[in-house]
C-alpha positions in Angstrom: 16.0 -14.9 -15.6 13.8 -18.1 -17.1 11.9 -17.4 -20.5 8.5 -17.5 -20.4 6.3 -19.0 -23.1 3.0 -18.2 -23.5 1.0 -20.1 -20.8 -1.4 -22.9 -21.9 -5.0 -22.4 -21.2 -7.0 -24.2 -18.2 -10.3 -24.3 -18.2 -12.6 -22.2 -16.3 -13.6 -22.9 -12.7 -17.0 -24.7 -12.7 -20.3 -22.9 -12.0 -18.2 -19.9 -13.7 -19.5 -19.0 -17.7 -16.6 -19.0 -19.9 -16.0 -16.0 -22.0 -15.7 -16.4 -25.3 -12.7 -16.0 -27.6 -9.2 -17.6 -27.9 -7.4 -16.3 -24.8 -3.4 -16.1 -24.3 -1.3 -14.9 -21.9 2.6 -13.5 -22.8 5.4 -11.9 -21.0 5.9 -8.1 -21.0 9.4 -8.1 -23.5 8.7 -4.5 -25.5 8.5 -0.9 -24.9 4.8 -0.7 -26.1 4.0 -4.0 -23.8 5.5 -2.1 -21.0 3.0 1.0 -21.6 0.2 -1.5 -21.6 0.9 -2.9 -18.5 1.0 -0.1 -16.7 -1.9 2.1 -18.5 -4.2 -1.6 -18.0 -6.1 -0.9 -14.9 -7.6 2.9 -15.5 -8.4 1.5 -18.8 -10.2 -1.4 -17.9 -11.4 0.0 -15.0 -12.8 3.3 -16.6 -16.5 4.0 -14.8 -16.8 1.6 -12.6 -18.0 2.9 -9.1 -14.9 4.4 -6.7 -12.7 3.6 -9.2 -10.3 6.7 -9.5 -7.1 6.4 -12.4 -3.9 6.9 -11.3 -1.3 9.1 -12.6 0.3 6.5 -15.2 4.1 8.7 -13.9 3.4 7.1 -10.8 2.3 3.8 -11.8 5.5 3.9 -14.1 7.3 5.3 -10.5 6.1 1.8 -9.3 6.4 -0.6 -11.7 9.4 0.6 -14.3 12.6 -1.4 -14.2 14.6 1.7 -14.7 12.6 3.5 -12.2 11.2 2.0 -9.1 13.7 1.4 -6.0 12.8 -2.4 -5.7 15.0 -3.4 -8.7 18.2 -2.2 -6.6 17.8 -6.0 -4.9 14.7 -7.7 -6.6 13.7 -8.8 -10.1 10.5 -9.8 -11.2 8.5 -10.8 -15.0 5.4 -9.0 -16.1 2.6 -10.9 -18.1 -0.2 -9.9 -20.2 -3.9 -11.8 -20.8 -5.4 -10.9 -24.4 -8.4 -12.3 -25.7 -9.0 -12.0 -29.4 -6.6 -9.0 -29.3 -8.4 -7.2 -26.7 -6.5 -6.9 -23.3 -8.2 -8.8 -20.3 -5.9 -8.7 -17.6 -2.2 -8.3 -16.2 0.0 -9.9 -13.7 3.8 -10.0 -11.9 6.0 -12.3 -10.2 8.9 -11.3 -8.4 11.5 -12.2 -6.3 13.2 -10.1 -3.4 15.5 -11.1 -1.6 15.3 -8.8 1.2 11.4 -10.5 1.8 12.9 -14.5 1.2 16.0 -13.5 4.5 13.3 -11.9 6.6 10.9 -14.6 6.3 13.4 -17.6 6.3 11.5 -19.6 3.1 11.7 -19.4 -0.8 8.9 -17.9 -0.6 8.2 -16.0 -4.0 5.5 -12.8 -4.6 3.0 -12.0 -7.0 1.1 -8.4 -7.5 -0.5 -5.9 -10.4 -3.1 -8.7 -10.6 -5.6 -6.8 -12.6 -8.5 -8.1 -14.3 -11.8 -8.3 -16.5 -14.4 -10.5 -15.1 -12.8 -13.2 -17.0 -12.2 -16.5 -14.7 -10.1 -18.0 -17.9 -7.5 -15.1 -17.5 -7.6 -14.3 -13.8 -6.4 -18.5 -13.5 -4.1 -18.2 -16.6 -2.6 -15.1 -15.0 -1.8 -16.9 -11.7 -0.5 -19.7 -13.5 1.6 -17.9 -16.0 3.2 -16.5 -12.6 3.6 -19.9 -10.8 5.3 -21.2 -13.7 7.8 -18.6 -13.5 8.4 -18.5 -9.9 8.6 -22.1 -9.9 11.5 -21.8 -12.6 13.4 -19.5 -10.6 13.7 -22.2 -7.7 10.8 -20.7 -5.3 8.7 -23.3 -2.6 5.5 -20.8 -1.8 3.8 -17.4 -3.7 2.5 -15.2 -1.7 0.7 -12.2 -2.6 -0.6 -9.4 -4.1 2.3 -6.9 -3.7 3.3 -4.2 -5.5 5.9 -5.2 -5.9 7.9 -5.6 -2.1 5.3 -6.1 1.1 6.5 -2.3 1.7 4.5 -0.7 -1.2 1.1 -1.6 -1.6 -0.5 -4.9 -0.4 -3.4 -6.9 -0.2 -6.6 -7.7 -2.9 -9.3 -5.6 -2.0 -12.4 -7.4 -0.7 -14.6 -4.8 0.9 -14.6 -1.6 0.5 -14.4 -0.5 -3.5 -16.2 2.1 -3.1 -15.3 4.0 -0.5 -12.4 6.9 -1.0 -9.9 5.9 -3.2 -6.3 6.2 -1.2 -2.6 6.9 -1.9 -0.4 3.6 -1.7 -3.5 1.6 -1.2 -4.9 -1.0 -4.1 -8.1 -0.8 -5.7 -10.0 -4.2 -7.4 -13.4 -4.6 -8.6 -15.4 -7.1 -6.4 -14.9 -9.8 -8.8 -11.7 -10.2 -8.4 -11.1 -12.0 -5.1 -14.0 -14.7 -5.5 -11.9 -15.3 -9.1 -8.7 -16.0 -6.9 -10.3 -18.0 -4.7 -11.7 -20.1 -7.6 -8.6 -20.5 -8.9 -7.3 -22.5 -5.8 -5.6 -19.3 -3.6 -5.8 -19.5 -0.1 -6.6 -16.7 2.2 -3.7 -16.3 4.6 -4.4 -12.5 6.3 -6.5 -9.7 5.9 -5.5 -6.4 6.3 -7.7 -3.7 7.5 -7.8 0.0 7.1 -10.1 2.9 9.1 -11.2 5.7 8.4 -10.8 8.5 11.4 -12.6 12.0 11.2 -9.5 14.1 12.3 -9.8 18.4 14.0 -11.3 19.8 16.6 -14.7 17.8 17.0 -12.5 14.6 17.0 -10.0 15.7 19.6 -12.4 16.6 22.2 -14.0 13.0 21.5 -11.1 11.3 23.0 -11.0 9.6 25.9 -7.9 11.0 27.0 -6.8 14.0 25.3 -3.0 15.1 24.3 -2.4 17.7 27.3 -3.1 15.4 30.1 -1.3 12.6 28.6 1.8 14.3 28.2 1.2 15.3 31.8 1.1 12.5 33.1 4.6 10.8 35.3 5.6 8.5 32.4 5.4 11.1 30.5 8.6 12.7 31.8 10.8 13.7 29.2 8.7 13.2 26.3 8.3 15.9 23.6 6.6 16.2 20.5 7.8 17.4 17.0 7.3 18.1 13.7 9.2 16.8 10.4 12.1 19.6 9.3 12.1 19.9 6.1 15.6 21.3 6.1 16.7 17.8 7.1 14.0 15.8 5.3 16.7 12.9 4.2 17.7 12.9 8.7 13.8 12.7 9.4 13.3 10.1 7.1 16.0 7.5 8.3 14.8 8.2 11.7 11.2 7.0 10.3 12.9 3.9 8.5 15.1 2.9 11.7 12.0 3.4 13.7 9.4 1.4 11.8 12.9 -1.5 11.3 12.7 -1.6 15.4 9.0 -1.0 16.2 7.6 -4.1 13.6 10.4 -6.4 13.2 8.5 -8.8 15.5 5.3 -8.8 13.5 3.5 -11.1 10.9 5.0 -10.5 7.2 7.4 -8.0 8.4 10.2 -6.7 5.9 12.6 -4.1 6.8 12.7 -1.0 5.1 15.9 -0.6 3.2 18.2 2.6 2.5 16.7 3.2 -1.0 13.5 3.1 0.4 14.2 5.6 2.4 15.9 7.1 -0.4 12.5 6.7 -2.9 10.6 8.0 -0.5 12.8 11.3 0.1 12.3 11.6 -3.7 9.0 11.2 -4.1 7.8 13.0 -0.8 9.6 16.3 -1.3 7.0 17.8 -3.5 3.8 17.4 -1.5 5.1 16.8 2.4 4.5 19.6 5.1 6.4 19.9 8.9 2.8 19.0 10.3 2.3 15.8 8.4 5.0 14.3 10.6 4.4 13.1 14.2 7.9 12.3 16.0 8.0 11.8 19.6 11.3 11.8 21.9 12.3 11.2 24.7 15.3 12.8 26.1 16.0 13.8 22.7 15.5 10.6 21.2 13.1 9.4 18.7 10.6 6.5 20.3 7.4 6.6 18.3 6.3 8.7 15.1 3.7 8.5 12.8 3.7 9.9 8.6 0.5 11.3 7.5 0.2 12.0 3.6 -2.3 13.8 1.8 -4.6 11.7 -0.3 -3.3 12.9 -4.1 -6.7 10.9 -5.7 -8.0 13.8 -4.0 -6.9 15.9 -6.8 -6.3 13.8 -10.1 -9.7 12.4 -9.9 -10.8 14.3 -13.2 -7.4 14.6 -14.7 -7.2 11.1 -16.0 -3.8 9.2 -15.9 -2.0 11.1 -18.7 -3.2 14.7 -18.0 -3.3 17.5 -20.5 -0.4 20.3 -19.9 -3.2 22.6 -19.0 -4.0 19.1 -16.5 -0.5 19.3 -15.3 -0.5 23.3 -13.8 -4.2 22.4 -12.5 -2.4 19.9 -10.4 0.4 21.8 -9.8 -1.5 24.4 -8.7 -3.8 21.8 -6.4 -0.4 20.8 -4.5 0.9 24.4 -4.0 -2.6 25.6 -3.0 -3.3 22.2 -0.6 -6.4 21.1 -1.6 -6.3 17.8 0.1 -9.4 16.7 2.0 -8.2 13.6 3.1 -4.9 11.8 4.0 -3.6 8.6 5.0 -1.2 7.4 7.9 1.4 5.2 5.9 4.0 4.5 8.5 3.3 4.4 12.5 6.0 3.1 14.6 6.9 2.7 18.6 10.5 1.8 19.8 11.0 -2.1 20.7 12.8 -0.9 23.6 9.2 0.7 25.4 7.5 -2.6 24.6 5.9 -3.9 28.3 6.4 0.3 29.9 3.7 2.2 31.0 5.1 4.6 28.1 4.9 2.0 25.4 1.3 1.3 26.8 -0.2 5.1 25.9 2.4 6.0 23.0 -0.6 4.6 20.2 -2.8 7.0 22.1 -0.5 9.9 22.5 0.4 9.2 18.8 -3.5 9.5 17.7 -4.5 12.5 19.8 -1.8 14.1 18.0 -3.1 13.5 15.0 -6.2 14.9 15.9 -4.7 18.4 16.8 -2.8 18.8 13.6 -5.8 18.4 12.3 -6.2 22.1 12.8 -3.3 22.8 10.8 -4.1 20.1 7.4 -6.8 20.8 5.6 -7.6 17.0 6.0 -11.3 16.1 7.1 -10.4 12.6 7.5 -7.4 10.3 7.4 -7.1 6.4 6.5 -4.7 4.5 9.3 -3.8 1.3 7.6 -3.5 -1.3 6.9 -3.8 -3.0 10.6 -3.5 -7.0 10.9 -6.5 -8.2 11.2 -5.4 -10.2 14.4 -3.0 -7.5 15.6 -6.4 -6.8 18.5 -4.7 -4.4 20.5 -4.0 -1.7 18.2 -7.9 -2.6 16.8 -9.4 -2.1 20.4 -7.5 1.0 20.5 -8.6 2.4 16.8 -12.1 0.6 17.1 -12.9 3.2 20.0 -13.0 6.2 17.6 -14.3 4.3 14.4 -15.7 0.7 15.3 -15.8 -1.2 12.0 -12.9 -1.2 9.1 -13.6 0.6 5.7 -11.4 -1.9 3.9 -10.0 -5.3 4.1 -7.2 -5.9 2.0 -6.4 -9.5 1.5 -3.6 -11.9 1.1 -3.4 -15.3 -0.7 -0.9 -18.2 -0.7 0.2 -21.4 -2.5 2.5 -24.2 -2.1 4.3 -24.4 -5.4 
């Protein structure tokens, strides 16, 4: 791996008031650099509107070299901004090379941007990661990701405060006008919706679940639940399934096996059989969709190192399911349906389903995203039950 010096300062972007104090930005080398990395956001976030602090055992889950699943093929450098000893803002780079074979290109990533309104440090960040991607022999950066285009993804533009959600990214509304200034490039947005699930939004459909699975290309096709006696079977059937149903689409990486093996992990705790929508046909899998509950809905007021009395109130929050909302992080149809009459009303069957378990989940609403801004079919589709996104996610890029 290159060293990394401190990076030299650029100036601010103009029409943009500098801030004042000697800034400098440093790579992430000790233990107690590593703890400020990942405590950064809920501290220099703290009150600001929809901002909810995550757990820092998840953000360590995420981010840790000796714990998250993407250093099994990738490797990445961590940087901090300080400004007169007071930290301003955090960045990585990092290189997978799962992400460079899929998209043919030495094509780098950058993610945990994180920021005070500070133009100075949101440049020196990018920069400080530019250098280093340009070191390791990359040709493009492309991001934020945290830290493989599987976790989360996207800047959040619109949106901050509306419900904070599991695996999704939450920025302050400076942030993205400070990338753009500091010569990133939009290159897709990502959009997410918010659907009110149960009874009331079942009967809303246009076509509900029983007369779909009646219909003649229908034939064969039955609908199950996860088993949680064979959680690690279900999972690689959601892994192989997403692999097929996506591999086509913009910014595409396949899931690997210790994704699926994180996600067994991490999953086991809080997943029910209802949260999991797998259709068959014949007996075998074609489409599924993964529904989690929303765990901001129950941290919110535990902070992101809880107390041990905070520890059994969330324990207890899991066991009791108090969830309110919950948010569709995989959705897949087989390649092999693509052009059928059954690939045509799979999305639909898929969603109507959704709606029904909605009278087993104590869920309200669910978050289906992210969607591809220019993916318009599966938006026509959604768009009928809730017209407009509730966030937009976005991605930059840079020729190095």
């Amino acid at each position: 791996m290159a060293d990394s010096a401190p990076v030299r300062v650029q100036a601010p972007s103009q029409g943009v008031p500098p801030v004042a104090g000697r800034l400098s930005v440093v790579p992430v080398e000790t233990r107690r650099q590593m703890r400020a990395f990942l405590r950064l956001p809920r501290r220099l976030y703290a009150g600001m509107p929809g901002f909810v602090p995550p757990l820092d055992l998840e953000r360590r889950g995420m981010f840790h070299p000796k714990a998250a699943s993407f250093f099994a093929q990738g490797r990445a450098r961590y940087f901090l901004a300080w400004r007169d000893g007071r930290l301003v803002g955090r960045i990585s780079a990092q290189i997978d090379p799962v992400t460079m074979k899929q998209w043919g290109g030495r094509i780098g990533l950058f993610g945990a941007l994180d920021a005070a309104n500070d133009a100075e440090a949101v440049s020196a960040l990018l920069e400080q990661a530019v250098a280093w991607l340009k070191a390791e022999g990359m040709e493009r950066a492309r991001g934020p990701y945290a830290l493989a285009p599987n976790g989360e993804a996207g800047l959040l533009v619109e949106g901050e405060r509306e419900r904070t959600m599991l695996m999704s990214p939450w920025h302050p509304s400076y942030l993205g006008p400070l990338v753009e200034r500091a010569g990133w490039n939009k290159v897709k947005d990502l959009l997410s919706y918010e659907l009110a699930i149960g009874a009331a939004a079942e009967a809303a459909l246009p076509v509900g679940r029983s007369r779909l699975l009646e219909s003649e290309a229908a034939r064969g096709i039955t609908v199950r639940r996860l088993s949680k006696k064979h959680l690690a079977r279900d999972a690689a059937i959601m892994g192989q399934l997403y692999n097929d149903a996506w591999a086509d689409n913009w910014g595409f990486v396949p899931i690997t096996e210790p994704d699926v093996a994180a996600m067994v992990k991490e999953l086991k705790p809080m997943i029910r059989p209802e949260h999991l929508v797998l259709v068959e046909r014949d007996g075998v899998p074609v489409g599924f969709a993964l529904v989690l509950p929303n765990i901001y809905d129950v941290v919110g007021d535990l902070g992101g190192a809880p107390s041990p009395i905070g520890w059994i109130r969330l324990v207890s929050r899991l066991l009791r399911n108090r969830f309110t909302s919950g948010r569709v992080i995989l959705l897949g149809i087989a390649a092999s349906l693509r052009g059928t009459t059954l690939g045509a009303m799979m999305p639909s069957l898929i969603i109507a389903e959704l709606m029904r378990r909605g009278r087993d989940m104590p869920f309200r609403t669910v978050e289906l995203g992210w969607i591809l801004e220019d993916n318009m079919r599966m938006r026509r589709l959604i768009e009928r039950l809730s017209p407009r996104p509730n966030k937009v996610f976005r991605l930059y890029e840079r020729a190095l």
